[in-house]
C-alpha positions as CSV (number, residue, x, y, z in Angstrom):
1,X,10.4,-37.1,-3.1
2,X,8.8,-38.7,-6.3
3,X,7.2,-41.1,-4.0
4,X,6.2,-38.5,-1.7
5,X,4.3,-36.6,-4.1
6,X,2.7,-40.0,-5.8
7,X,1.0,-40.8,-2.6
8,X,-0.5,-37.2,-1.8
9,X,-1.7,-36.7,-5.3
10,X,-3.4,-40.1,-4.9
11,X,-4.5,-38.9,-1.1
12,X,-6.2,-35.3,-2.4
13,X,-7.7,-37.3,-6.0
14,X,-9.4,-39.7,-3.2
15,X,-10.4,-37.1,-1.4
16,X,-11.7,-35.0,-4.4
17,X,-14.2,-37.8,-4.7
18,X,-15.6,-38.4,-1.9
19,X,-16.0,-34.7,-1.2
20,X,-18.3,-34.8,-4.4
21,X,-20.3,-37.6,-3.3
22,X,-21.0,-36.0,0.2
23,X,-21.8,-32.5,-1.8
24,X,-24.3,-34.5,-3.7
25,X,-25.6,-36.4,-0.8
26,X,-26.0,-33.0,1.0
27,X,-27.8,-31.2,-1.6
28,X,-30.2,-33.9,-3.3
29,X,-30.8,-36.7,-0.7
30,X,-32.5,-34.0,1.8
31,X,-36.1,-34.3,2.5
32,X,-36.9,-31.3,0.6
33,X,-37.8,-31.6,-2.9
34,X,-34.8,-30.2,-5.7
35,X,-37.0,-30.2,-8.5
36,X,-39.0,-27.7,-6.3
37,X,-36.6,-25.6,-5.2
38,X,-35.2,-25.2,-9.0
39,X,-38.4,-24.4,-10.4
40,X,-39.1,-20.7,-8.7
41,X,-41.6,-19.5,-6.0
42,X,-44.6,-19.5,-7.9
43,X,-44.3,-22.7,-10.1
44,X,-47.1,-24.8,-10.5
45,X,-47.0,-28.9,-10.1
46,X,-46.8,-29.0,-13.5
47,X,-43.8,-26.9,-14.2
48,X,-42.5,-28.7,-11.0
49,X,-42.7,-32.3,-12.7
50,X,-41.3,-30.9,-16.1
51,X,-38.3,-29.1,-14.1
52,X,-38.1,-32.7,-12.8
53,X,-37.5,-34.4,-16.0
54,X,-35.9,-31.6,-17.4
55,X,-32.7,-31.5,-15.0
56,X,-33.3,-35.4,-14.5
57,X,-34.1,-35.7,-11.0
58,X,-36.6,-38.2,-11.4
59,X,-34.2,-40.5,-11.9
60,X,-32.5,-42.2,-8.7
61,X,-29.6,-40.4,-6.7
62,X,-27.0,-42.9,-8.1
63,X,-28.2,-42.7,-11.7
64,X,-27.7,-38.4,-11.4
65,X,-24.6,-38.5,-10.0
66,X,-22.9,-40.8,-12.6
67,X,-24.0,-37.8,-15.3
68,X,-22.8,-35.2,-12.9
69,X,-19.4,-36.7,-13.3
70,X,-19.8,-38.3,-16.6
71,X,-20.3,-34.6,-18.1
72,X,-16.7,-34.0,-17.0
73,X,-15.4,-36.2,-19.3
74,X,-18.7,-36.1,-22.2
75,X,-21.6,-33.6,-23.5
76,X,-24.9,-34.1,-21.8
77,X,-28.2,-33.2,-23.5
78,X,-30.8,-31.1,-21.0
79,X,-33.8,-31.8,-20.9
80,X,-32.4,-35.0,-19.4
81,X,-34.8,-37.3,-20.3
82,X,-35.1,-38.9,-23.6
83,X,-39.2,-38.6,-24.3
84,X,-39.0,-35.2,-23.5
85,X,-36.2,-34.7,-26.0
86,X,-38.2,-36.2,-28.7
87,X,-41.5,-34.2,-27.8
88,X,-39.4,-31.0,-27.5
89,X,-36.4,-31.0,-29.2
90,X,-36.5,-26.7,-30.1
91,X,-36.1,-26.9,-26.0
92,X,-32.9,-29.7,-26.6
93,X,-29.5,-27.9,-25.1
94,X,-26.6,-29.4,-26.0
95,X,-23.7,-29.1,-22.7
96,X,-20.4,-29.9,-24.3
97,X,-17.7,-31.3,-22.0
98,X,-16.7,-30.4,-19.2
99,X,-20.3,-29.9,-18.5
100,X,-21.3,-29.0,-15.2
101,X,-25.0,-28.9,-15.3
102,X,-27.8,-26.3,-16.4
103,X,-28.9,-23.8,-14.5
104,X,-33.1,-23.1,-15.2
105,X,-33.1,-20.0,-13.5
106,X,-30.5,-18.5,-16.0
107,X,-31.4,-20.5,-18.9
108,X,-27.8,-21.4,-19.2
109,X,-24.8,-23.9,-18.5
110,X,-23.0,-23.5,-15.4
111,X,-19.7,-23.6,-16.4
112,X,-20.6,-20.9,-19.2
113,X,-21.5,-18.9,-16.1
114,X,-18.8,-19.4,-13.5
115,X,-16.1,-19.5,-16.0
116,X,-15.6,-15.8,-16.5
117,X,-16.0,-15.6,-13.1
118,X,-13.0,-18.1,-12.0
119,X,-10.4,-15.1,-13.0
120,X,-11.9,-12.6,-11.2
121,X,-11.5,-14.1,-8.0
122,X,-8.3,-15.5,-9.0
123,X,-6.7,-12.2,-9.3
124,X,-8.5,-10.5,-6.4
125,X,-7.1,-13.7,-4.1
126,X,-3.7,-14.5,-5.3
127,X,-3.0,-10.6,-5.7
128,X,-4.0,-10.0,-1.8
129,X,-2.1,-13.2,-1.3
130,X,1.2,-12.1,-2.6
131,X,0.8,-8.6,-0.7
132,X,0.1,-10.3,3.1
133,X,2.7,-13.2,3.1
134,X,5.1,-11.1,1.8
135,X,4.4,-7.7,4.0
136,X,2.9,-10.0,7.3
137,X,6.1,-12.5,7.1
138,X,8.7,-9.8,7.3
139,X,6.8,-7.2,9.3
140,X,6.8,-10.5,11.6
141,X,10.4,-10.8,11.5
142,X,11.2,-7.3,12.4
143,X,8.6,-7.2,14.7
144,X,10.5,-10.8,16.3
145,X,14.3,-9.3,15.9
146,X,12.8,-5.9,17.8
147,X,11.2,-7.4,20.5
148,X,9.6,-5.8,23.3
149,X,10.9,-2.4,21.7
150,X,8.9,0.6,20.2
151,X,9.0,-1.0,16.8
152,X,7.9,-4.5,18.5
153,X,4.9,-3.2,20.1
154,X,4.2,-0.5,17.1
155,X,3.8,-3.4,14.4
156,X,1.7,-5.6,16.7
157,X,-0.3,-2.6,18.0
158,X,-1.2,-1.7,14.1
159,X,-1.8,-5.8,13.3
160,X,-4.4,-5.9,16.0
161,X,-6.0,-2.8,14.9
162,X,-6.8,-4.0,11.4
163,X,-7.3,-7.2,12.3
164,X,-10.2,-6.1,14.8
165,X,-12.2,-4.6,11.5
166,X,-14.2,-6.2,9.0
167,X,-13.6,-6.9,5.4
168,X,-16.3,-4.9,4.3
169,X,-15.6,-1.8,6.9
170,X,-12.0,-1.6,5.8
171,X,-13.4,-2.2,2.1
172,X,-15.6,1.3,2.5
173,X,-13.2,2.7,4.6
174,X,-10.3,2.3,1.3
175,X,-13.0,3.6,-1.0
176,X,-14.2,6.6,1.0
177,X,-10.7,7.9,2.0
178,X,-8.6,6.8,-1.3
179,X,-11.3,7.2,-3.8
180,X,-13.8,10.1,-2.4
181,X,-11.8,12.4,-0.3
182,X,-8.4,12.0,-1.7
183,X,-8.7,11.1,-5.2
184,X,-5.7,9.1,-5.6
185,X,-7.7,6.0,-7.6
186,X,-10.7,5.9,-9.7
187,X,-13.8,3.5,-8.3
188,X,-12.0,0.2,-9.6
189,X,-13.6,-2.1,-12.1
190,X,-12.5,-5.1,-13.4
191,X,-10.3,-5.6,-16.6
192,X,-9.1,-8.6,-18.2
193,X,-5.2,-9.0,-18.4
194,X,-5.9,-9.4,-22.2
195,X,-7.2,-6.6,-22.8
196,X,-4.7,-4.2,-20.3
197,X,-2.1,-5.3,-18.1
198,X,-1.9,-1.7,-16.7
199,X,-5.7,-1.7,-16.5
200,X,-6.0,-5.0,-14.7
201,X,-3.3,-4.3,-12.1
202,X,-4.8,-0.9,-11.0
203,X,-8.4,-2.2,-10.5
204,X,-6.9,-4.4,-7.9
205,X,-5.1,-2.3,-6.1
206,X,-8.1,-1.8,-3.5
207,X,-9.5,-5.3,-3.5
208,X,-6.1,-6.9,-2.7
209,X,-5.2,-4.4,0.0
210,X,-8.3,-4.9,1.5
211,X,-7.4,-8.6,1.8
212,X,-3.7,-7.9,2.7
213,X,-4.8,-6.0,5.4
214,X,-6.9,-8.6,7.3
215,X,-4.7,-10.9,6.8
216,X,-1.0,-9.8,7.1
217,X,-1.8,-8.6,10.2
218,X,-2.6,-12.4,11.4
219,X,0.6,-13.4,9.7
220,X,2.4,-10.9,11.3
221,X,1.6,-12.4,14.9
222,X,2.3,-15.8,13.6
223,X,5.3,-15.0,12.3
224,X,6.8,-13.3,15.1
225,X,5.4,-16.1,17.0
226,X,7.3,-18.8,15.8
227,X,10.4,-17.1,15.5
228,X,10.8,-16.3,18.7
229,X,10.2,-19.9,20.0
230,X,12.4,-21.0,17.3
231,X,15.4,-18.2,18.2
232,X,15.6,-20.0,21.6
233,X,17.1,-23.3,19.8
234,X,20.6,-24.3,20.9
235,X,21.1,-25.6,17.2
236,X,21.0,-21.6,16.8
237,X,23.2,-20.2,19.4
238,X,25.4,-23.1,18.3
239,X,25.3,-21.6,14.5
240,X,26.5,-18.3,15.9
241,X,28.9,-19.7,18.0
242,X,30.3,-21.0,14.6
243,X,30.3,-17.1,13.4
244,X,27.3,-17.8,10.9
245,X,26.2,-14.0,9.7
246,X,23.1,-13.0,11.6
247,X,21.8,-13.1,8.0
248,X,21.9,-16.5,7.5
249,X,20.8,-17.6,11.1
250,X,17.9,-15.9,10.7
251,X,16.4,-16.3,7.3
252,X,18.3,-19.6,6.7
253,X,17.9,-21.4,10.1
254,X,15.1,-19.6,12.2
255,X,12.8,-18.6,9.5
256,X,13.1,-21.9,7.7
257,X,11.8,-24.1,11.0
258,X,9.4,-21.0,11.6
259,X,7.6,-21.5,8.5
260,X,5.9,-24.9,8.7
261,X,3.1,-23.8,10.3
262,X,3.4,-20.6,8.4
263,X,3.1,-22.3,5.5
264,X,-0.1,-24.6,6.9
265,X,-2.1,-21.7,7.5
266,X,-1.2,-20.0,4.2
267,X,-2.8,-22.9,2.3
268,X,-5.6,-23.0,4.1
269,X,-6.8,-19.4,3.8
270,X,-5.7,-19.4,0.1
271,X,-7.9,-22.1,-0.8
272,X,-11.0,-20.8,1.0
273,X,-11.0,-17.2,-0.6
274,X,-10.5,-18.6,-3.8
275,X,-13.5,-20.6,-3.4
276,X,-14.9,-16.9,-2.9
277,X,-14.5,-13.7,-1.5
278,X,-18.4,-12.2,-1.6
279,X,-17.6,-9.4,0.6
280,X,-15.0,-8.2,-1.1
281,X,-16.6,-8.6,-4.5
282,X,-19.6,-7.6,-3.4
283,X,-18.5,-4.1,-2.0
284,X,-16.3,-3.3,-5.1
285,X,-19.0,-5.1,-7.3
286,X,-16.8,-7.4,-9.2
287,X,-18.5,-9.9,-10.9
288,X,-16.4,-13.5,-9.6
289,X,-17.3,-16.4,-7.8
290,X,-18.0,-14.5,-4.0
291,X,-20.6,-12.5,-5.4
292,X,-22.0,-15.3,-7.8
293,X,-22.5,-17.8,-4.5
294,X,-24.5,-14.4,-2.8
295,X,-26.7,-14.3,-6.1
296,X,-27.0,-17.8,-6.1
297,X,-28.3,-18.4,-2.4
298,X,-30.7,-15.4,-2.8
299,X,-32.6,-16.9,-5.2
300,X,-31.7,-20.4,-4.6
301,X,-30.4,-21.9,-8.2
302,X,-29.5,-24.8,-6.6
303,X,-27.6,-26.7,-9.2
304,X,-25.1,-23.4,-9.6
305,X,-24.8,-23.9,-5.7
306,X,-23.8,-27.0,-6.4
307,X,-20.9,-26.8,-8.5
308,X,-19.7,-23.7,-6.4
309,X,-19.4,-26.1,-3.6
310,X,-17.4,-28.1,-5.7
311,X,-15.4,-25.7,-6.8
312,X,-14.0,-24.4,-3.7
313,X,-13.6,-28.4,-2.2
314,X,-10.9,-28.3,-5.4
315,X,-9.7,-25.2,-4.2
316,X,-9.5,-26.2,-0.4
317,X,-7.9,-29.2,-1.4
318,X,-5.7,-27.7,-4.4
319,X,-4.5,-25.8,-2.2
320,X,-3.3,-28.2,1.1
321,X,-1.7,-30.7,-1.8
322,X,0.4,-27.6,-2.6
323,X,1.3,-27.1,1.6
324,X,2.0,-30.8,1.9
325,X,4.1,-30.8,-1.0
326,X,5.8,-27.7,0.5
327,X,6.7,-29.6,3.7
328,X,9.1,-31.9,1.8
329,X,11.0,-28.5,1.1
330,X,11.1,-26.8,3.8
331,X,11.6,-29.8,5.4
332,X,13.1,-33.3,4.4
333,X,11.9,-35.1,7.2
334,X,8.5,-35.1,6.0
335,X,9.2,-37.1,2.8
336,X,9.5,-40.3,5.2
């Protein structure tokens, strides 16, 4: 196992990098002009030349990416270049480590921006998270144990219901019917866990059921799925045969070899939405990482795009080094 784990955390810290270096490559080494694009819509050359030096992409591609991930580890100075710093140093900004870059279009660092934001969309994700795998994977196993009954087709029937409607329908349709007509929760906001742990968990009642919704019902069909491919293994009939407790054969033996793939498209979804959930956020107007990315493309602050991309490759990747890592518990075999 120790081995195991050794080689995918060397796998995802490879991979880490060279999904930076293609980020970069995709965002600077276009035709179109970066300095440009940062500067606003009516910016003159001049101010385009200064936004140049300022951010430092007059220097070559190499150069700026070795102080991209050199501020990970050190402070960087904006304006980048050294002349300018002289000339101007009341405009001098100091970015302490980790320092993800400045952002001229909020006359700020980055990372002061998006790290507020990180919890917000933390909560909203792993809270829907917790609600679908749990409520999907068993509505999935009664839905498998009650096949082809009432129940069966009832739990499927509702799955492919939700799962027909968008996030941000069933997002107005939770806060028109709960909130509006029936009063049962106030228009949720949200609160840190510092300041209210009551506070916090009732703001995200509605944005994690409007997640749980989508996506429980796709676990549900998964689920049911793979367990009943699975209850037609001999190694099962032969655990009966042995008078195992229909307890045990199912959660120990069918749901265990179900859950593999389970578990595969578990990590996958959870690292995308934490990278962002902007519909969500948007709707309920929660200020995280979904509805910073909307912000940012609209008015194009290009370095906070940047870093946003990054931050949800870690969170993609995060997330399938937790799934691989998984594997070797669910099942041995995997660790050689």
């Amino acid at each position: 196992m120790f081995f195991y784990t050794v080689r995918r955390l060397i796998g995802a810290v490879l991979l880490l990098i060279v999904m930076s270096m293609v980020t970069y490559l995709i965002f600077f080494a276009t035709p179109t002009d970066p300095a440009r694009l940062t500067c606003g819509k009516n910016c003159t050359p001049a101010g385009i030349e200064q936004n140049r030096k300022f951010l430092g992409y007059d220097q070559p591609l190499r150069t700026q990416y070795v102080e991209f991930v050199g501020g990970l580890f050190h402070e960087r100075k904006f304006p980048a270049d050294e002349e300018l710093q002289k000339a101007r140093p009341d405009l001098v900004t100091t970015c302490a480590a980790p320092c993800l870059g400045y952002s001229p279009y909020r006359n700020e660092e980055i990372w002061t921006y998006l790290k507020p934001k990180v919890p917000v969309t933390a909560s909203i994700v792993i809270g829907g998270f917790l609600i679908w795998i749990f409520s999907g994977v068993l509505l999935g196993i009664v839905a498998a144990l009650f096949r082809g009954r009432f129940l069966d087709r009832a739990i499927v029937a509702g799955a492919l219901v939700f799962y027909s409607f968008p996030t941000f329908f069933i997002s107005l349709l939770l806060l028109e019917v709960v909130v509006f007509q029936l009063g049962w929760l106030q228009v949720p906001s949200y609160v840190s866990p510092s300041e209210s742990i009551g506070s916090w968990a009732y703001n995200l009642i509605l944005p994690c059921l409007t997640l749980a919704l989508v996506y429980a019902a796709a676990y549900i069909r998964l689920t049911r799925t793979y367990m009943l491919e699975t209850m037609n293994e001999d190694y099962l009939r032969t655990a009966r045969s042995k008078g195992l407790p229909e307890r045990t054969v199912v959660f120990k033996h069918t749901l265990r070899a179900a859950l593999t793939p389970i578990v595969t498209i578990s990590g996958l979804d959870l690292g995308a939405l934490l990278a962002g959930v902007p519909i969500t956020e948007t709707v309920f107007n929660f200020q995280g990482l979904g509805l910073a990315t909307v912000q940012s493309v609209q008015v194009f602050d290009l370095p906070t795009l940047v870093v946003i991309v990054l931050l949800s490759a870690v969170f993609v990747i995060v997330a399938n080094l937790i799934v691989d890592l998984l594997y070797a518990v669910i099942d041995p075999r995997v660790r050689y």
